[in-house]
C-alpha positions in Angstrom: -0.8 15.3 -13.8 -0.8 18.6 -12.9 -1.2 18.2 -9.0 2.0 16.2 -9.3 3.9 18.0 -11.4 3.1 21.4 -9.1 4.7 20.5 -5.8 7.6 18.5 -7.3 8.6 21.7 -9.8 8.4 23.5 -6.1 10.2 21.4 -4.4 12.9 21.6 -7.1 13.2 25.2 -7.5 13.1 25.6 -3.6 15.6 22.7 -3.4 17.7 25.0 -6.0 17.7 27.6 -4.6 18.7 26.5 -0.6 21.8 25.1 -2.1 22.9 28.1 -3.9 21.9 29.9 -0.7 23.5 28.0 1.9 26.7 27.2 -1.0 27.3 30.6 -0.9 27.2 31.4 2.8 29.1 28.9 3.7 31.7 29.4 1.9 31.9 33.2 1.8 32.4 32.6 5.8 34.6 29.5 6.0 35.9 29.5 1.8 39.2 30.1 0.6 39.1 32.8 -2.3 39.6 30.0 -5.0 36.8 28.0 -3.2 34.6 31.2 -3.4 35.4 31.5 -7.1 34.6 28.3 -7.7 31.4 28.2 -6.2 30.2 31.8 -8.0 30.9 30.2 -10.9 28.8 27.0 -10.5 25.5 29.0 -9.5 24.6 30.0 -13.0 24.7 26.4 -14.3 21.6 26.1 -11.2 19.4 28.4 -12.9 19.4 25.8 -15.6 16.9 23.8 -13.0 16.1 26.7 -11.2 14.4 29.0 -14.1 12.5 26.3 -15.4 11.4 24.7 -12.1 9.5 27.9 -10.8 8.1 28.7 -14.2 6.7 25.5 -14.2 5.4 25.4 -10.7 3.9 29.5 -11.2 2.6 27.9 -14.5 1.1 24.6 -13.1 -0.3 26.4 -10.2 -2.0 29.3 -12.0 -4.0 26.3 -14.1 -4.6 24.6 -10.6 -6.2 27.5 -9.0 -8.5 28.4 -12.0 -10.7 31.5 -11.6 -10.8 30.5 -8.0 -10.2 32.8 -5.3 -9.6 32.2 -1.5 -6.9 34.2 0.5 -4.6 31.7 0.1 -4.9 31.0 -3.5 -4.5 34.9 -3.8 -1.4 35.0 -1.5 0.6 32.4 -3.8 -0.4 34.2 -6.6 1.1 37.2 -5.5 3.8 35.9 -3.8 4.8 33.9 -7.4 4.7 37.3 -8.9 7.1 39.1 -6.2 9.3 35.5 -6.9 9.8 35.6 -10.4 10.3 39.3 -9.8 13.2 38.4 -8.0 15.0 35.9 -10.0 14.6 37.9 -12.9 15.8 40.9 -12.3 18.0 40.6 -9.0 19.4 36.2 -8.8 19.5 36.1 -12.2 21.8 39.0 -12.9 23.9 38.7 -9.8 25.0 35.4 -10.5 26.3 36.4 -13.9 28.1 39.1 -12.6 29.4 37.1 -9.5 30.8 34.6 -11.4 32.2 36.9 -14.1 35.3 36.9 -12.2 34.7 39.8 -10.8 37.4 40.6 -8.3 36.5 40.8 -4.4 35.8 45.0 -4.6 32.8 46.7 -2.5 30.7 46.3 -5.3 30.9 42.4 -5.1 30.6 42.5 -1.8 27.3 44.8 -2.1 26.2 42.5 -5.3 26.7 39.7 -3.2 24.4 41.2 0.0 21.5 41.6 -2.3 21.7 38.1 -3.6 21.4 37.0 -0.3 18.8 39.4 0.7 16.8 38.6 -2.5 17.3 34.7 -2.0 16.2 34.9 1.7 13.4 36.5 0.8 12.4 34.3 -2.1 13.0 31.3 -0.1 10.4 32.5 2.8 8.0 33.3 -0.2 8.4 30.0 -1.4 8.4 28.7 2.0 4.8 30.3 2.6 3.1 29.5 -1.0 4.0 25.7 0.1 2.3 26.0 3.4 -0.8 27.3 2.1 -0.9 24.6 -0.9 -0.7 22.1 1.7 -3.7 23.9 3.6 -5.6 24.0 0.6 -5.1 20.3 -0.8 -6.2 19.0 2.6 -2.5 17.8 3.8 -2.3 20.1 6.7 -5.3 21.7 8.9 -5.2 24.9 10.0 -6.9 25.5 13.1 -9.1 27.8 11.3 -10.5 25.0 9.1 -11.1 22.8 12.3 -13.8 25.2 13.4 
């Protein structure tokens, strides 16, 4: 159960968190005000999927791996870390103060550069752990493990 329940927790938390990414691009560059507004407010209600999504799939996937180590089992581990790490202390809180109504001041716009930073960043993290799961359940070959 658990080596279903891992990638599809991933895939929703990644899922998540793409569409509050690319939401928020896209309409901070082609947006009215209101439509930015409305969008800032909407990305709280995601963390409703998104926080439990990736604590499932950190959870499931800690279980999964065991005592094992390999580089790549070692690698999602700390990547999950850096992850939650993120959404914790930088998503989490910028989202709440984005869609306070704040009003479009530097500090919104600096707010809003870090939640991009920190969702890019998380998103590559996320995009990497997935790569190596599929490396280590057999689903893609590396040419490393071809010999």
């Amino acid at each position: 159960m658990l080596r279903q329940l891992h990638p599809l927790a991933g895939l929703a938390g990644f899922l998540t968190l793409l569409t509050s990414w690319i939401s928020t691009v896209l309409v901070e560059l082609f947006g009215s005000h209101e439509l930015v507004v409305t969008v800032k407010q909407a990305i709280p209600w995601g963390l409703i999927v998104l926080i439990p999504a990736l604590a499932l799939t950190g959870a499931s996937g800690f279980s999964i791996a065991g005592n094992r180590s390999d580089t790549r089992i070692d690698g999602k581990r700390r990547r999950m870390l850096v992850i939650a790490g993120l959404g914790l202390l930088v998503l989490t809180p910028s989202a709440f103060y984005l869609s306070a109504g704040t009003p479009f001041t530097t500090a919104f716009t600096l707010v809003q550069a870090v939640e991009l930073l920190a969702g890019a960043v998380s998103l590559t993290l996320m995009a990497m752990s997935v790569r190596d799961g599929f490396e280590l359940s057999g689903r893609f070959r590396t040419n490393a493990d071809r010999g």
